[in-house]
TORBA-840920 format. One record per residue (C-alpha): x, y, z. Coordinates in pm, whole numbers, plus 50000, padded with zeros to 5 digits. Layout:
! residues N
XYZ;...
***
This chain:
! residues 165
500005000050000;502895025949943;502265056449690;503465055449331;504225096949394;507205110249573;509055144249607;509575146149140;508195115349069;505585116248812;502205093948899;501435062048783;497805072648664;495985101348643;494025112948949;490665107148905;487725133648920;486515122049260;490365123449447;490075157349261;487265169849405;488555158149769;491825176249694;489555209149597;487595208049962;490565201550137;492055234749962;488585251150084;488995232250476;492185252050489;491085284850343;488925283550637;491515277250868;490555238050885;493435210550866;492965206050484;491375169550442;489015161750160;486635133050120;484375123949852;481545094149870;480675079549489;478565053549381;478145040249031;480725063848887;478785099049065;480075123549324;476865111649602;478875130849903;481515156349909;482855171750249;486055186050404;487545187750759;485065209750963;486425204051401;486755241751441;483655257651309;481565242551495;483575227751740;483615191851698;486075167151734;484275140651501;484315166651226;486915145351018;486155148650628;485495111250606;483045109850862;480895143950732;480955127550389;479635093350485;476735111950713;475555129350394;475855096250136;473685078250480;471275107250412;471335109050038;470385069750029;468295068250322;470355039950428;473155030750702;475225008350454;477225023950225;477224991950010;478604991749637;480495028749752;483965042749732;485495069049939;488165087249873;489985110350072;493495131950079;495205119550356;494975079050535;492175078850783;492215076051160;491315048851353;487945065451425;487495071451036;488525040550961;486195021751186;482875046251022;484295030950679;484344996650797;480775001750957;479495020550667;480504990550450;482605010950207;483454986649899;486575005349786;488895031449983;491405056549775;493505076949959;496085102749868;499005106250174;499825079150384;499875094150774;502645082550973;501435097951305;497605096951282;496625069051023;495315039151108;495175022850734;498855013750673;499775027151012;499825029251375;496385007351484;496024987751055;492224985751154;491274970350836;494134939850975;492344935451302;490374904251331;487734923351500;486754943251203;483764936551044;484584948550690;487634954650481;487174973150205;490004973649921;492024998849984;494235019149693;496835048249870;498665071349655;496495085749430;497075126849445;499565126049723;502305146749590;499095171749596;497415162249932;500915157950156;502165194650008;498785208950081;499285192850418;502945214850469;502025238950342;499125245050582;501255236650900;503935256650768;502005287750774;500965281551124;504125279051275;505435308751122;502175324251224;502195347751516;501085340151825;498775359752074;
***
């Protein structure tokens, strides 16, 4: 599960529309001062769900982009199980994320940057590996990361050379 980009390397396919439209509502999360995260929900080939970080504004820690997005495909469908969906989102999920996918039944997960500190996918807690997991969806990582990790800098960069009060 490594990602065909790195720092010059050119990708191994072309980001698809949906990764695309993740990596545009992350760009929006952190225009409004949100850790930029993107997450899109699709099922047979459409855009169903489409959300971005949101834990500041309003204050709430389960605010992840993931989590907003499948809320809205639950709502579009009128249904808990996310059956026959893909997600895909700009950075690895959390353990809490990834536990919402494995409950929401997600068929197929794309993600853009692999998280070292915070993901749970191909890091720290592997949920998916657990044999308490009720679901494992396939998961793809790479797609759009040179895009998604320098987003990610770029947006802590900013606020540690921001001033503080």
């Amino acid at each position: 599960m490594t990602g065909p980009e790195s720092a010059g390397a050119t990708p191994r396919w072309p980001v698809p529309e949906p990764m695309r439209a993740a990596l545009q509502a992350a760009q929006d999360a952190a225009l409004a001062g949100e850790v930029p995260v993107g997450a899109a929900v699709v099922r047979q080939g459409a855009i169903i769900a489409l959300a971005a970080n949101a834990t500041r504004s309003p204050p709430d820690p389960t605010g992840h982009a993931e989590i907003r997005a499948l809320r809205m495909a639950a709502e579009a469908l009128g249904e808990e199980r996310l059956t026959g969906c893909d997600l895909y989102v700009t950075l690895e999920p959390c353990a809490m994320c990834a536990g919402a996918i494995a409950h929401a039944r997600i068929a197929r997960l794309y993600y853009a940057a692999s998280d070292p500190k915070g993901g749970a996918v191909e890091h720290g807690a592997r949920v998916f590996e657990q044999a308490q997991c009720l679901h494992r969806p396939e998961v793809y990582a790479g797609m759009g990361e040179a895009e998604a990790a320098e987003l990610l800098r770029e947006f802590f960069r900013e606020r540690r050379q921001a001033p503080r009060p």
